[in-house]
N, C-alpha and C positions, 0 to 999 in steps of 0.2 A: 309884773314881768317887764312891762315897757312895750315898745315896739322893735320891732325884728324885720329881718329877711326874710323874702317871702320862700327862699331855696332849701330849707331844711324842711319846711311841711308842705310843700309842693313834692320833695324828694320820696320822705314819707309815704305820701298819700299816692305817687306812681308804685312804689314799690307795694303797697297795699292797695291796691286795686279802688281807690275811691279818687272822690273831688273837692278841691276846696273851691267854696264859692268864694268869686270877688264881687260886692257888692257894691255898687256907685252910691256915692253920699252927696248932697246937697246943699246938708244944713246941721245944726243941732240935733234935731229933732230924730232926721235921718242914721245920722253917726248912733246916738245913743241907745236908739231902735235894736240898731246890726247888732252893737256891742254887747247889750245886755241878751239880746237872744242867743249870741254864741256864747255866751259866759254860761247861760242858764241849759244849753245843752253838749258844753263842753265842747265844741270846736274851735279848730284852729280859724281863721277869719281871713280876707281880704279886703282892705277899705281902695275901693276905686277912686280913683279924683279925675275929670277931664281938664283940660285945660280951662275950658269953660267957667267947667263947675269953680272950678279955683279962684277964677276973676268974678265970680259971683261972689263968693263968701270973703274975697278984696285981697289973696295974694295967699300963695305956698305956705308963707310965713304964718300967716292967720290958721289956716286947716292943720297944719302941722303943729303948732302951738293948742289949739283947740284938742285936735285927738291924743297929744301925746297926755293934755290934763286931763281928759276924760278917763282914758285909760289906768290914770293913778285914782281921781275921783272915785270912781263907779269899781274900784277893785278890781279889774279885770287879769284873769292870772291864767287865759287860754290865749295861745300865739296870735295874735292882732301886727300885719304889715299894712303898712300905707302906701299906697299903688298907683303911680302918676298911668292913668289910662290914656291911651294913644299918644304921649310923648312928641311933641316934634324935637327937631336936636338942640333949643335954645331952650326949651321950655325942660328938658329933660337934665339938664345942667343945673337950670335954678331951681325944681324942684328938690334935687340931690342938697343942693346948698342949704335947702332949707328947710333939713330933716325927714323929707320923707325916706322912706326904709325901703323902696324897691321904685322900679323904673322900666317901665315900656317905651323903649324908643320906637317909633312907628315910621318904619322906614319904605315901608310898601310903594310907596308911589314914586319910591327913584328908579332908576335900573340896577338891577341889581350889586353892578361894581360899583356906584356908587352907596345905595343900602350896607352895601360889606363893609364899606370903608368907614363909617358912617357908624354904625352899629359896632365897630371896634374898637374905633374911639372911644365911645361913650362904656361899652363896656370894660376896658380900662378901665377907665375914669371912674364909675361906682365902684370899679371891684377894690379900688385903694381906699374904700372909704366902706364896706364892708355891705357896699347897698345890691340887690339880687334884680338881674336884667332880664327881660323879655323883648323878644323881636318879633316881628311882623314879616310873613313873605307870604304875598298871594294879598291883595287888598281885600279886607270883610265887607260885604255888600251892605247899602245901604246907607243913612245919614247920621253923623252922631257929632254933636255942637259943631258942623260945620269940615267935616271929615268926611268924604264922602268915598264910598269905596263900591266898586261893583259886582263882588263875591265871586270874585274871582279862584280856581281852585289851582292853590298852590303847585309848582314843581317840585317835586321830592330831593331833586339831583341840587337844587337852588338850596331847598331847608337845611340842606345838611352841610351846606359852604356855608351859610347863614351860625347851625349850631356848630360846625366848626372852630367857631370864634370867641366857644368861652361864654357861651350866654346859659341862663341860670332856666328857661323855659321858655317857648317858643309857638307862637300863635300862627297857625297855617287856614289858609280860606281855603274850606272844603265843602263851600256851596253855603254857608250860615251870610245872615246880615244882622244889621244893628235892625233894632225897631220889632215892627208888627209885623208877620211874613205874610204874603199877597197869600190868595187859594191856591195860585197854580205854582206853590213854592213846590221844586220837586226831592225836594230834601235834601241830608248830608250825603255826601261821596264817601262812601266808605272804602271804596277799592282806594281811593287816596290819599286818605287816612292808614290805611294799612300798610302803602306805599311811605308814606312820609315815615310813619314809626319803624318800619324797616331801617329806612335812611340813617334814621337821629339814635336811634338804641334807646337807654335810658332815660333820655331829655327827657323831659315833663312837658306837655303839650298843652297847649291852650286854648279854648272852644268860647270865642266871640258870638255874640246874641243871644244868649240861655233862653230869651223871652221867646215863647211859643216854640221851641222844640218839642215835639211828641217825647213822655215818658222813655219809651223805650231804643227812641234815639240815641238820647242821654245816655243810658244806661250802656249801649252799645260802644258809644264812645269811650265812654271810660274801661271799657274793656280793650281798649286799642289805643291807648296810649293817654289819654287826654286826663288832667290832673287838676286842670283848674276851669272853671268856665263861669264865665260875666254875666252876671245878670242885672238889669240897669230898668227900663223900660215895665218890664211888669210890676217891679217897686213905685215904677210911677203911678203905673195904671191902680194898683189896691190903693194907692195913697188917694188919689182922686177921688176914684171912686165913694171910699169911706169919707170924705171931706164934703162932697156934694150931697150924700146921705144926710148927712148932721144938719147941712142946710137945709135942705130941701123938705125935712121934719122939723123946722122951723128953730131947732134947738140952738140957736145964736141968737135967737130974740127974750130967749125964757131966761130970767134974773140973770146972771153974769156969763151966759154962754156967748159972749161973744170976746171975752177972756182968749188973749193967741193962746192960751195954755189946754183951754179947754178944748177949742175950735179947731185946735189941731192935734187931739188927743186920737180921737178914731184912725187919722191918718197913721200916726203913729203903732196903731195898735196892730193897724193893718201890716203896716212894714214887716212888723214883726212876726206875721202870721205867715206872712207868704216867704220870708225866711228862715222858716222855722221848717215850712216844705219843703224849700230848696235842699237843705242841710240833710236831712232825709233824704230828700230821692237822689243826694250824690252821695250819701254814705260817710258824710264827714260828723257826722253824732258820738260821740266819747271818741272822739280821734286826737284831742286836746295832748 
């Protein structure tokens, strides 16, 4: 199939009451993890990129050249988009240039007439090239490669100047952060959540931090607008986790286990286990 827009099964999946997960990648390992779990249960996908991540793996070009082979490699024939996550406006430009198939400008942190102006641009700019746009209003709490937001819960009357302008799905902070939530998280704002889907109508909404939301949060959310939700952080955590296991039972010392193939096998395994969750508990399983 190739890669795609992420606005035809985000469209979908509001209109059918579910979520597609976008899941951040890192590496090889990570990309091929996501791919083959959604292929193997038939959903549609999101591949996250931070800006970060992207100078990690040495430039757009690289990740986008990497997933679109993978996705011919490995057969993969359920909708897979490539998701520049949090977008600044230089970086949202050369991502576009450089094949990925959707784009989150992350414009939270100006004032709003400037984010409008800003966010217009840019959305323009993808939509003559066929790429699906995401905006930011309300900054997402917490730290993410150097983004830092203080979960902030969006204006409704701002979201919908914001979807006003032609944007493809729309990220609102309604109490969520990046990362681990502290104890005294006091959850998602749902009255503003309700408030915002009011506002936007149809838009496809987007739920930043997936990591450590209660079940029936989620569940909640997606019953009120919310179509797509990131989850970044708990792919870390199983990856770890399963990585320090393998060592720690000393299996990198025994004949070739210290092979990167083998040595990062469990991580992998893991990826794909707590992906396989997520897919489930938002309801995007034979949604392909």
């Amino acid at each position: 199939m190739g890669l795609v827009s992420a606005k035809e099964m985000l469209v979908k999946a509001k209109e059918g009451h579910y979520a597609v997960g976008q899941f951040n990648i890192n590496n090889l390992e990570w990309t091929k993890a996501i791919l083959t779990t959604a292929q193997e249960n038939n959903s549609p996908v999101i591949l996250g990129v931070s800006e970060g991540a992207a100078k990690y793996m040495t430039g757009f070009k690289t990740v986008s050249a990497m997933v679109a082979a993978m996705v011919e490699e490995l057969n993969i024939t359920v909708p897979v988009a490539l998701h520049l996550d949090h977008g600044s406006y230089e970086g949202a430009k050369a991502a576009a240039a450089a094949g990925f198939t959707s784009i989150m400008f992350d414009g939270s942190h100006y004032g709003i007439e400037e984010n409008i102006e800003k966010t217009k641009e840019i959305t323009e700019f993808c939509h003559s090239l066929n790429i699906s746009v995401e905006a930011e209003v309300g900054s997402i709490g917490g730290e993410e490669d150097g983004v830092v937001g203080k979960g902030e819960v969006a204006d409704p009357k701002e979201c919908k100047m914001i979807a006003d302008l032609g944007v493809d799905f729309l990220a609102a902070g309604i109490g969520n952060i990046h990362g681990q939530y502290p104890e005294n998280w006091e959850g998602l704002d749902f009255e503003a959540l309700a408030a915002i889907q009011q506002e936007t109508g149809a838009l496809p909404l987007v739920l930043h931090g997936g990591t450590g939301i209660p079940d029936e949060m989620i569940a909640k959310s997606i019953t009120l607008g919310v179509s797509k939700i990131n989850v970044n952080t708990e792919c870390q955590l199983y990856f770890q986790a399963a990585t320090r296991k393998y060592i720690e039972e000393g299996k990198d010392l025994k004949g070739k286990g210290f092979d990167p193939r083998k040595l990062l096998g469990p991580g992998y395994e893991a990826i794909k286990e707590i992906v396989k969750i997520k897919m489930e508990l938002f309801g995007s399983v034979n949604k392909a």
